[in-house]
N, C-alpha and C positions, 0 to 999 in steps of 0.2 A: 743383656749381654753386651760389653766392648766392643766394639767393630773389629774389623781382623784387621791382623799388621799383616804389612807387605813385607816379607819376607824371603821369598825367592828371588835372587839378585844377581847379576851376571860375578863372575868369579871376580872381575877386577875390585869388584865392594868389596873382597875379604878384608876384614879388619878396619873398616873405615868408620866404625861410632855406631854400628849396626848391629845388634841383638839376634840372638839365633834363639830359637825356639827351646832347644835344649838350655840353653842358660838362664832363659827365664820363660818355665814354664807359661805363668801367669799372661804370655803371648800368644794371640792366637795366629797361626799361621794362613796365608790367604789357597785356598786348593784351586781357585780361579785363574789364580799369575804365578802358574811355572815356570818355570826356567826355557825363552827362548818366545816367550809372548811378546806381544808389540808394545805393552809398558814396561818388558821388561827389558826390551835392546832399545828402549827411548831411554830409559835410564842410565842404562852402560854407555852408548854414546854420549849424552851432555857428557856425563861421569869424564870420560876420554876425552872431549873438546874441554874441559874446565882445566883436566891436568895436563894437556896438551902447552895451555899457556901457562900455566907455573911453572913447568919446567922451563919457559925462555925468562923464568923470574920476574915476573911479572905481576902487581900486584893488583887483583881483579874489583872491578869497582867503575861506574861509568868515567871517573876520571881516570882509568889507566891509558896508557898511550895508543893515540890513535890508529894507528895500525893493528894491534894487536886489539881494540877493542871493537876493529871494521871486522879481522880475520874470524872471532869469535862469533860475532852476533850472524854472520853471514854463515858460519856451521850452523847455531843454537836454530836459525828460521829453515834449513835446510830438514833438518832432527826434526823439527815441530811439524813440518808442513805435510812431512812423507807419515808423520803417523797419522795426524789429524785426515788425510786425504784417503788413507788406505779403509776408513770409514769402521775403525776398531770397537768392541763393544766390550773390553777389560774391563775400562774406565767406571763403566756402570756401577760395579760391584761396590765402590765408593761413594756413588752419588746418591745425597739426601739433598732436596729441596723445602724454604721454607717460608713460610705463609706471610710475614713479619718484613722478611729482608734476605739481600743471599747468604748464603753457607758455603764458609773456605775449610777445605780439608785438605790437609797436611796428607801429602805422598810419601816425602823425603828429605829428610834436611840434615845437610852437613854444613863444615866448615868453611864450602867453595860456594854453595848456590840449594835452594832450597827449589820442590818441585810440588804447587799444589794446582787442586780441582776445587775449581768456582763455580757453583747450581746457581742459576738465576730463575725466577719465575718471569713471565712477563712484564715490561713493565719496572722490574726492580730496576736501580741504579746506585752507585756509590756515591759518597758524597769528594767535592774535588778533593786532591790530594794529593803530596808528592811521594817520596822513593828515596827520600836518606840515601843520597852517593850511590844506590843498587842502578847494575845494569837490570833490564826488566823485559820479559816477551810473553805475548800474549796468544795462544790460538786457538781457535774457533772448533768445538768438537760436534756441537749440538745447537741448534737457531743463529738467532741473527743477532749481533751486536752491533752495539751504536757507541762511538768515544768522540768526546767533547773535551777538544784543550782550551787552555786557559793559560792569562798572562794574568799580571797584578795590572791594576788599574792604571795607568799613566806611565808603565814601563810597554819597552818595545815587546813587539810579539814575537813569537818563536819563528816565524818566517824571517824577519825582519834579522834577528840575531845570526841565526846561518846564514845570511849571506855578507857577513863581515869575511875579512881574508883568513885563509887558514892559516893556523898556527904552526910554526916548528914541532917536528919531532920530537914527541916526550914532553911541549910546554903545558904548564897546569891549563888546562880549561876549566871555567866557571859555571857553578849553577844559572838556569835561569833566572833572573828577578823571582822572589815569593817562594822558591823551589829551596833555597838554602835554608836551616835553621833560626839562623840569625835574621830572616826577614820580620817585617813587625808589621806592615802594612796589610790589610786581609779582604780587600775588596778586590773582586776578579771580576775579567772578562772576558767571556768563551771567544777563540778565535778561531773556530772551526768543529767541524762536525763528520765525520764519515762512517759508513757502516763496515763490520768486518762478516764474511760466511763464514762456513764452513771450510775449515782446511784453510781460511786466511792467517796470517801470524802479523804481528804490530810489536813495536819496539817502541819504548818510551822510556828515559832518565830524566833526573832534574838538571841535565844540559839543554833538555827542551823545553820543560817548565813543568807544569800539571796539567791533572787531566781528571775527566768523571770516564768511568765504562758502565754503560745498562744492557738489560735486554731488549730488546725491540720488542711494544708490544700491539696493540690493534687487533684486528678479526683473523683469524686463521695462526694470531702469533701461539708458538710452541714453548715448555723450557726450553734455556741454553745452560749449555755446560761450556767451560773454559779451559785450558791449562796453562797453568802461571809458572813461568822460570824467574828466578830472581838471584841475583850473586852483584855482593855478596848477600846473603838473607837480612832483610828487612827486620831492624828490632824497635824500628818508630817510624811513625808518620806525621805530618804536618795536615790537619783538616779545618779546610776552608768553609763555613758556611753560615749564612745569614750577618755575613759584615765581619765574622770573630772567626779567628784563626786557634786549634788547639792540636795539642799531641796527643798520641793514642799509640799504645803499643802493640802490635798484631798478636792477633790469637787465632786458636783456630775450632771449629765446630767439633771436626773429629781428626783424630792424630792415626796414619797408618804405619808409618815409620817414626824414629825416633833418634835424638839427636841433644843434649844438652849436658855441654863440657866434655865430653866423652862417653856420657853415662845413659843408659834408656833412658826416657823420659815415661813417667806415667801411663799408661794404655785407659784407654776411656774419654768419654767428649768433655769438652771445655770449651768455654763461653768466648765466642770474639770479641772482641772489641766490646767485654761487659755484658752485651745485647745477647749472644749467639747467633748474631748474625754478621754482616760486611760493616766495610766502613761507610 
């Protein structure tokens, strides 16, 4: 059987690339996330803080203007923190982990920002990677995470980078070295390491540079579960490893909502990144 689609949605998703049950049967409806659940007012909030800033015209992306992408991300870690902490068990009804490598499941994805659930075993971890211009947040539902950034080899580090003087209002700021497209250089080196809990939330773009996230694993380690915000959604990545640098277009294990041009997208699992599992 397909997984269920998320389908109960705060009223403000009317009409926003989202599929009703009656219009295509062939959807199955979720009886878990009614209307008024804690994924389902985590939703209607980002939903509200993303067109909060389009209405100041604003065009969303870690390079949009500093102010307005401080305003944002200090909503999006607020949203994340209060669900993450109120210790929810919705999420579950999504979560498949898997033997091989993690499994990213698509919640919801629109035009502004895309919202999925990462199962980690133990032990798993992604390979480094950057964020195609996506602003990016991370938080902690289930175990321990561990994230390791990274610079390109012989470029400064992302400490080193923020503390140049700030820029004017509105001026372009730059990826970090490796973090752009155009980089060609592919040898990295971790410049740090911290663990994230439960209820923690972490922010990363390629204004910082890259980064790996795993689970923590050892004696007493548990799954973790994650919840990923990204805007605008991620349609490629840049993966650093063993000296070679390649692209990779995200996929997702299993699809609960549905989002492409306007139109549902398929119901049924599909392979990540080839593998069906992370990157």
């Amino acid at each position: 059987m397909s997984p269920p689609v998320l389908a109960a949605l705060p009223a403000c998703w009317a009409g926003r690339h989202l599929p009703s049950p009656e219009a295509e049967p062939s959807l199955l409806s979720l009886e878990g996330a009614h209307r008024g659940s804690g994924l389902d007012v985590l939703l209607g909030e980002l939903a509200a803080a993303f067109e909060a800033e389009k209405q100041r015209g604003v065009a969303l992306g870690c390079r949009q203007e500093r102010a307005s992408r401080e305003r944002l991300s200090q909503r999006v870690r607020q949203v994340l923190e209060a669900y993450a902490r109120s210790h929810p068990s919705d999420w579950r009804q999504f979560a498949a982990w898997g033997d091989h490598g993690y499994l990213r499941h698509l919640l919801l994805g629109t035009d502004d920002f895309e919202v999925m659930l990462l199962c980690w075993k133990p032990g798993q971890v992604s390979r480094v990677h950057n964020h195609d211009a996506s602003n990016c947040w991370v938080s902690v539902l289930a175990g321990r995470m561990a994230e390791t950034l990274y610079r390109l080899a012989g470029s400064r580090d992302a400490g080193q980078q923020q503390q140049q003087p700030e820029k004017e209002e509105g001026a372009q700021e730059k990826p970090a070295p490796g973090a752009d497209a155009g980089a060609q250089a592919a040898e990295v080196v971790p410049t740090g390491t911290h663990t994230l809990e439960v209820g923690d939330v972490g922010y990363i773009s390629d204004l910082q540079g890259l980064h790996s996230l795993g689970s923590v694993g050892g004696a007493g380690a548990v799954p973790a579960a994650t919840l990923h915000v990204y805007s605008p959604p991620i349609r490629r990545v840049r993966l650093y490893e063993g000296g070679r640098v390649t692209e990779s277009t995200p996929g997702f294990y299993s699809r609960h909502a549905f989002r492409q041009g306007g139109r549902p997208a398929p119901a049924g699992l599909g392979w990540c990144y080839g593998h069906g599992e992370g990157i």
